[in-house]
C-alpha positions in Angstrom: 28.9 -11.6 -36.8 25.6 -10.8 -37.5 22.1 -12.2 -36.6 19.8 -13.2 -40.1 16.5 -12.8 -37.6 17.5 -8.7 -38.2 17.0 -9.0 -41.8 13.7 -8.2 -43.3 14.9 -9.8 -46.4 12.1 -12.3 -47.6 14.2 -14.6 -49.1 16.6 -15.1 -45.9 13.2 -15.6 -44.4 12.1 -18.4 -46.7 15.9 -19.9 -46.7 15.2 -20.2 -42.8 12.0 -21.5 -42.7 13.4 -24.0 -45.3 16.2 -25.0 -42.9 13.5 -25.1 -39.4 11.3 -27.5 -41.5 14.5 -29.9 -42.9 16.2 -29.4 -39.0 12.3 -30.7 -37.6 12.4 -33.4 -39.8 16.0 -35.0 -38.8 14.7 -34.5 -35.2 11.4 -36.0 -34.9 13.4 -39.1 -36.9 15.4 -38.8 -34.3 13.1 -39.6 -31.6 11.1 -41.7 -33.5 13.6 -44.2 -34.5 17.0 -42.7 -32.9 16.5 -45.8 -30.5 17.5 -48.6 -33.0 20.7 -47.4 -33.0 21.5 -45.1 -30.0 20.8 -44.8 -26.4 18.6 -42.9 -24.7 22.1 -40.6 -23.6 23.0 -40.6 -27.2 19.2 -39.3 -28.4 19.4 -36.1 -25.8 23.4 -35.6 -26.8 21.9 -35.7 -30.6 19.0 -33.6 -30.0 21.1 -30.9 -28.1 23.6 -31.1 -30.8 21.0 -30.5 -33.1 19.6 -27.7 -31.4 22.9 -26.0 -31.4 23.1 -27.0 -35.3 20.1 -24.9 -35.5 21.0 -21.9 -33.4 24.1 -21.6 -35.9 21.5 -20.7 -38.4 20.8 -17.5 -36.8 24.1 -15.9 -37.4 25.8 -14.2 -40.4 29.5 -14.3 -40.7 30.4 -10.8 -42.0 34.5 -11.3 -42.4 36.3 -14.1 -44.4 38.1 -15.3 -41.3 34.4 -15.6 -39.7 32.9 -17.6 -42.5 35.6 -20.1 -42.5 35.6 -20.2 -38.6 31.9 -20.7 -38.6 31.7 -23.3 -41.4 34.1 -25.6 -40.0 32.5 -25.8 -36.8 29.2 -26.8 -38.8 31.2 -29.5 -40.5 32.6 -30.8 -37.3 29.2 -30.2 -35.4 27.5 -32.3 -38.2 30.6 -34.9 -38.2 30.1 -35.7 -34.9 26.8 -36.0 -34.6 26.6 -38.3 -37.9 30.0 -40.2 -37.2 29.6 -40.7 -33.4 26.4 -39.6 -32.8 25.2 -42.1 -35.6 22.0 -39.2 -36.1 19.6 -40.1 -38.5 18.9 -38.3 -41.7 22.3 -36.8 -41.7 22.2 -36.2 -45.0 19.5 -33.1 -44.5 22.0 -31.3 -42.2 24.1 -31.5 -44.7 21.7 -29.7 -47.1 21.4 -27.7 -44.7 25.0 -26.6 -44.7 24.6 -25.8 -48.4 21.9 -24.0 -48.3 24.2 -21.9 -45.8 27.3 -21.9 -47.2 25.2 -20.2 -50.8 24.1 -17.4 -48.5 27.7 -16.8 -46.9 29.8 -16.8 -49.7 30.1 -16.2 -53.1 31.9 -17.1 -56.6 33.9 -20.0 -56.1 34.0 -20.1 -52.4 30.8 -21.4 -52.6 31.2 -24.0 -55.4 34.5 -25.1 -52.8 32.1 -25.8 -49.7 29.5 -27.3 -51.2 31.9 -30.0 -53.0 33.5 -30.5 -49.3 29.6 -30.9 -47.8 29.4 -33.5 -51.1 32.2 -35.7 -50.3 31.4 -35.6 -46.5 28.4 -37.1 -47.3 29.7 -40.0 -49.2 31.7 -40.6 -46.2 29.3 -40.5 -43.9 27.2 -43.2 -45.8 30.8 -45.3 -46.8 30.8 -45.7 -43.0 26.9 -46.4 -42.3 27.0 -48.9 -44.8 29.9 -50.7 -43.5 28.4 -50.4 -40.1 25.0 -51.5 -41.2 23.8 -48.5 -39.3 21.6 -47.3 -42.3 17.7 -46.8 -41.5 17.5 -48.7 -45.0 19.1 -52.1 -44.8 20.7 -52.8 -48.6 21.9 -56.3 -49.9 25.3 -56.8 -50.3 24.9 -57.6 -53.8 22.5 -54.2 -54.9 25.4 -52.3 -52.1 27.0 -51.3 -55.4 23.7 -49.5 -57.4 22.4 -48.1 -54.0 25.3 -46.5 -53.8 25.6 -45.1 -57.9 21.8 -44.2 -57.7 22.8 -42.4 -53.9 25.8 -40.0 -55.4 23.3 -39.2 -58.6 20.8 -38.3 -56.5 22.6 -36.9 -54.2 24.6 -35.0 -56.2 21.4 -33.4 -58.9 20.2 -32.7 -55.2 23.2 -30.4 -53.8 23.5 -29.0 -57.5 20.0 -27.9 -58.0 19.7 -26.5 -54.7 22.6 -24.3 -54.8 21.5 -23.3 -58.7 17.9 -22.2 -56.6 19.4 -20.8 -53.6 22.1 -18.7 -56.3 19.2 -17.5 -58.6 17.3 -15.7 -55.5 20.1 -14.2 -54.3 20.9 -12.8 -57.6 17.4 -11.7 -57.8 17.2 -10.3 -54.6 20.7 -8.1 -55.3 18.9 -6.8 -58.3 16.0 -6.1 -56.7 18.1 -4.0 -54.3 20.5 -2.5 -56.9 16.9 -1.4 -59.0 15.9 0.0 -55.4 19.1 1.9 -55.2 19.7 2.8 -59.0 16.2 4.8 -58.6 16.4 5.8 -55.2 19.9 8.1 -57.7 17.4 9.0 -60.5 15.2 10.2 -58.3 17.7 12.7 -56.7 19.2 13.3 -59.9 16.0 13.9 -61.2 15.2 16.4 -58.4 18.5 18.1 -58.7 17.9 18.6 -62.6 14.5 20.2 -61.4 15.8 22.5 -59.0 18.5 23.3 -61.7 16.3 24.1 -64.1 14.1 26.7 -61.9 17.7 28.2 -61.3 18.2 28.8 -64.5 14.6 30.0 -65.7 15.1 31.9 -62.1 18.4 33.8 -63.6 16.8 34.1 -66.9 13.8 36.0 -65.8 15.9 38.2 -63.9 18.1 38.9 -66.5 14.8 40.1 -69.3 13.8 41.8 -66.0 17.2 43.7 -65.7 17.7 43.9 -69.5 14.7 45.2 -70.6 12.1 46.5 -67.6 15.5 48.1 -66.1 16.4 49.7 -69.4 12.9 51.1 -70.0 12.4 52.3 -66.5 15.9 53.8 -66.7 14.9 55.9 -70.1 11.9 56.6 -68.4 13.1 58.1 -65.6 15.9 60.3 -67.2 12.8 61.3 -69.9 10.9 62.6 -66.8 13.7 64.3 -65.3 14.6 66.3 -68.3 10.4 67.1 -69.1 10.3 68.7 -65.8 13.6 70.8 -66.6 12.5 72.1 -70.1 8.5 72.3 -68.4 9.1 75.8 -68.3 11.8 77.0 -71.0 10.8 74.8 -73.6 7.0 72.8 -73.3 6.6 71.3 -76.7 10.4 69.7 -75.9 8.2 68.6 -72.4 5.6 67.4 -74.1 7.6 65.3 -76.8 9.6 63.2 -73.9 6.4 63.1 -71.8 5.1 60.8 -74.8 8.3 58.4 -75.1 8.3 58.2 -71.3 5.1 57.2 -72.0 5.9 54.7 -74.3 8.7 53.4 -72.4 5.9 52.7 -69.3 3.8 50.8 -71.8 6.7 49.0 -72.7 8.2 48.3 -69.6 4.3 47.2 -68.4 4.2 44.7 -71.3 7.9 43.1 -70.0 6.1 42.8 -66.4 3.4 40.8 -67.8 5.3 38.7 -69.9 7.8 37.8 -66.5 4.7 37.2 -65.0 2.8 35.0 -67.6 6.7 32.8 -67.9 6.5 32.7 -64.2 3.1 30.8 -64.1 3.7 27.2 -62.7 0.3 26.3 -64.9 0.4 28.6 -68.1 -3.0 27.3 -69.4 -4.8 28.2 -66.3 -7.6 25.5 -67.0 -8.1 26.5 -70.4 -7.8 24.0 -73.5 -4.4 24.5 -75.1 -6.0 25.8 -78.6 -8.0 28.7 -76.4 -4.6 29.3 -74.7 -2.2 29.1 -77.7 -5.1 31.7 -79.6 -5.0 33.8 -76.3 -1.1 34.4 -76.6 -0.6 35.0 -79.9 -3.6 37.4 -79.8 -1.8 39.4 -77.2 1.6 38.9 -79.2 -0.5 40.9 -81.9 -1.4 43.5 -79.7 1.8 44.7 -78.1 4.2 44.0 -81.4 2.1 44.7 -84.0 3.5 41.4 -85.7 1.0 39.6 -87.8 0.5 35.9 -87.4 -1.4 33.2 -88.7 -2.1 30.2 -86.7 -3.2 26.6 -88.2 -4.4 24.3 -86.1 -5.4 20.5 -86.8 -9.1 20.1 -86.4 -8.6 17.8 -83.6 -6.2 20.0 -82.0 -8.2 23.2 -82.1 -11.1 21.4 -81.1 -9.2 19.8 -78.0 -10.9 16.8 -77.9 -8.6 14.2 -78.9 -10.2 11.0 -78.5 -7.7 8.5 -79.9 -4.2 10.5 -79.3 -4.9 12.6 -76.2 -1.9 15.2 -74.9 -0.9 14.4 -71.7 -1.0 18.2 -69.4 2.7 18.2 -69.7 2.9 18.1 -73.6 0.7 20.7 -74.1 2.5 23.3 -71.2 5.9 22.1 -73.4 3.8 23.3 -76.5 2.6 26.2 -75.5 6.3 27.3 -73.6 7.9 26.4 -76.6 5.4 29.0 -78.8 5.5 31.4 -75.7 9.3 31.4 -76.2 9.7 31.7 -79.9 7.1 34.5 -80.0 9.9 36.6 -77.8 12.2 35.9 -79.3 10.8 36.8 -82.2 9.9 40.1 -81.2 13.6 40.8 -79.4 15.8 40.0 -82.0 14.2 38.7 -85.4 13.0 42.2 -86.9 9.9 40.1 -88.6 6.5 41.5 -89.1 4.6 37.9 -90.7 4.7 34.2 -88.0 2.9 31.6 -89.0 1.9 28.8 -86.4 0.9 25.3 -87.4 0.1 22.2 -85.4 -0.6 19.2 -87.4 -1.0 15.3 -85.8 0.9 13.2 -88.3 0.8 9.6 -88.3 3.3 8.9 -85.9 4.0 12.0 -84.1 2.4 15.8 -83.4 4.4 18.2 -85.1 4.6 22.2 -84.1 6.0 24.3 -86.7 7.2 28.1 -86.2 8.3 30.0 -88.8 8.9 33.9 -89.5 10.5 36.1 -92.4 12.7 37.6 -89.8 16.5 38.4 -90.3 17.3 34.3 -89.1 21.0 34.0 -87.5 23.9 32.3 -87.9 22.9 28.4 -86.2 26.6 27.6 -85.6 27.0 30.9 -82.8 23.1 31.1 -81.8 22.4 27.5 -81.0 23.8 27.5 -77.4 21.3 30.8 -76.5 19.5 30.4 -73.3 15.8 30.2 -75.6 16.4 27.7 -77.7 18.1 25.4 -74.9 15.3 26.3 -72.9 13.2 24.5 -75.8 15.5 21.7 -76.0 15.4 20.6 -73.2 11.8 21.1 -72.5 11.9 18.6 -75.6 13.8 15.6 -74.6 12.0 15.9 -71.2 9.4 14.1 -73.3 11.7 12.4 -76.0 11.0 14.4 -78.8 12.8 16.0 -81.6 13.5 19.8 -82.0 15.0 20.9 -85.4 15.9 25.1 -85.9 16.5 25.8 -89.6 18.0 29.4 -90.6 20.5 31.4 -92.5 20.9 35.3 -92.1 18.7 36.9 -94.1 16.0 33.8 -94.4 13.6 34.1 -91.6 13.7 31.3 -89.0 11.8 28.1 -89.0 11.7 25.9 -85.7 10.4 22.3 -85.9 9.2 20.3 -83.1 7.9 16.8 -83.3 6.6 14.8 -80.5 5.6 11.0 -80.6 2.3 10.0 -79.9 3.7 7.2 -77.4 5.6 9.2 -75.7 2.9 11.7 -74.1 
């Protein structure tokens, strides 16, 4: 057994304020007009009866065995008190009961009781009105339509009541199941986070061991064999001294680029055109690739009244650009991007296109960069599209709906 008083739930806290206030009202009857029909010995038996009635209320069955156990002592309890005890608005107890028997059981167990608490009920007036024991005295002649318009009543009463009783529980187990269902996302959510930084973790540290180790590899064999032909040989010096030299530069500009995909907040405060003309500026610089960059007014002016960008669309933007641009400079062999954001009448769209060497979709799709964009996609239910061929340059389309931002 349990004890209901533990619960916080609001509704068991409601069911038992229901039951104190219909419990109060059967016992101030009871001493209010308990003496037309009992003794002053039967009162106090009733009203301690009643009492431990009421004290039943505060515990919660957990097993089958206990339910049952504890539900036939409330029938027998409220027998007693109604059959021998002649109580007065028995009928509430017995409401009561239902209102119990909904919160301890389920499915058809519940349906069972609540017909047995009916028919006990009909009994237990069967034998007040043959004892003329009722607080309502009935003609003999109307015994017949008190009786019909009792059971209705009666009856639309019990029904209703379990209907209400059923409809908050259900409620408050989906309330509890919605608790628990995002109490999951949340972790899952979390888990996918910490996956993710994994895996841009990993990636980082393989560009860093791909490329920054390879160039500061050459570079280091380059100024080994300088200072061996320094002597012997000094234009041969002078000739790796430059391409060590380059390989620096190069391996500088793969720092800066871990660095800059590192950034938590790539814009660093700046509007997302500034940014967007900031990279691809730099791009410019270290490839030597030219680009040309189309903005929508209302994009490159940043002030988008009407269909603002919430922060994360435009760090999704601006990733997604970041990582085409390398990957355009790695692998693509292009010397011509062109950029173009446009807001279209249901959507913004981002467009990247090169006259590279393209690839082959079907064995390229699954590379870490274009996942990386994918995902960085649906994390704000948009739509990526890739279209290439060898040979034809790649194009990369991003669309992202206004109401999703």
């Amino acid at each position: 057994m349990d004890i209901r008083l533990k619960s916080r739930s609001p509704l068991l806290k409601l069911l038992l304020t229901l039951e104190g206030i219909l419990l109060g009202l059967v016992a101030v009857t009871q001493v209010l007009i308990g003496n037309k029909f009992n003794s002053n010995v039967d009162i106090l038996v009733n009203e301690i009866g009643l009492l431990i009635f009421a004290l039943l209320g505060l515990a919660f069955p957990l097993s089958l065995s206990h339910k049952i156990f504890y539900t036939l002592i409330e029938f027998a309890l409220i027998l007693g008190l109604t059959l021998k005890g002649n109580i007065s608005l028995f009928q509430l107890l017995f409401i009561v009961l239902v209102i119990r028997n909904c919160v301890i059981f389920e499915g058809r167990s519940r349906s069972i009781v609540t017909g047995f608490a009916f028919l006990s009920v009909l009994i237990c007036v069967g034998d007040r009105m043959r004892s003329q024991s009722l607080i309502v005295q009935v003609n003999a002649d109307r015994a017949f339509l008190y009786w019909l318009g009792f059971v209705i009543m009666l009856g639309l009463v019990i029904l209703f009541l379990q209907l209400l009783v059923e409809s908050a529980l259900s409620e408050h187990k989906s309330r509890k199941e919605l608790l628990v269902a995002n109490a999951r996302l949340r972790s899952y959510a979390n888990q996918i986070e910490e996956l993710a930084t994994v895996q841009e973790r990993n990636r980082i540290a393989r560009e860093i061991h791909d490329s920054l180790g390879h160039s500061l590899t050459g570079f280091n064999l380059n100024l080994a064999a300088a200072l061996q032909l320094l002597q012997s040989d000094p234009e041969e010096a002078k000739q790796l001294l430059l391409e060590a030299k380059q390989l620096g530069s190069t391996a500088l500009k793969d720092v800066r680029q871990s660095v800059t995909a590192l950034r938590c907040d790539p814009l660093e405060g700046r509007s997302l055109s500034m940014a967007i003309h900031s990279l691809t500026a730099e791009f410019w610089r270290s490839t030597g690739i030219e680009i040309e960059l189309r903005l929508d007014r209302l994009f490159e002016s940043d002030r988008q009244i009407s269909h603002p960008i919430s922060h994360q669309l435009k760090t999704i933007i601006y990733r997604i650009i970041q990582e085409s641009l390398t990957n355009i400079s790695k692998h693509s062999e292009a010397n011509f991007v062109k950029i173009s954001c446009y807001l279209k009448p249901q959507c913004w769209e981002l467009i990247i296109e090169d006259n590279g060497k393209g690839f082959d979709p079907h064995q390229n799709i699954s590379g870490f960069g274009l996942q990386g964009m994918r995902e960085r996609v649906m994390a704000v239910s948009g739509n990526l599209e890739i279209e290439t061929a060898l040979g034809r340059g790649c194009k990369i389309i991003g669309k992202f709906k206004l109401d999703c931002e």
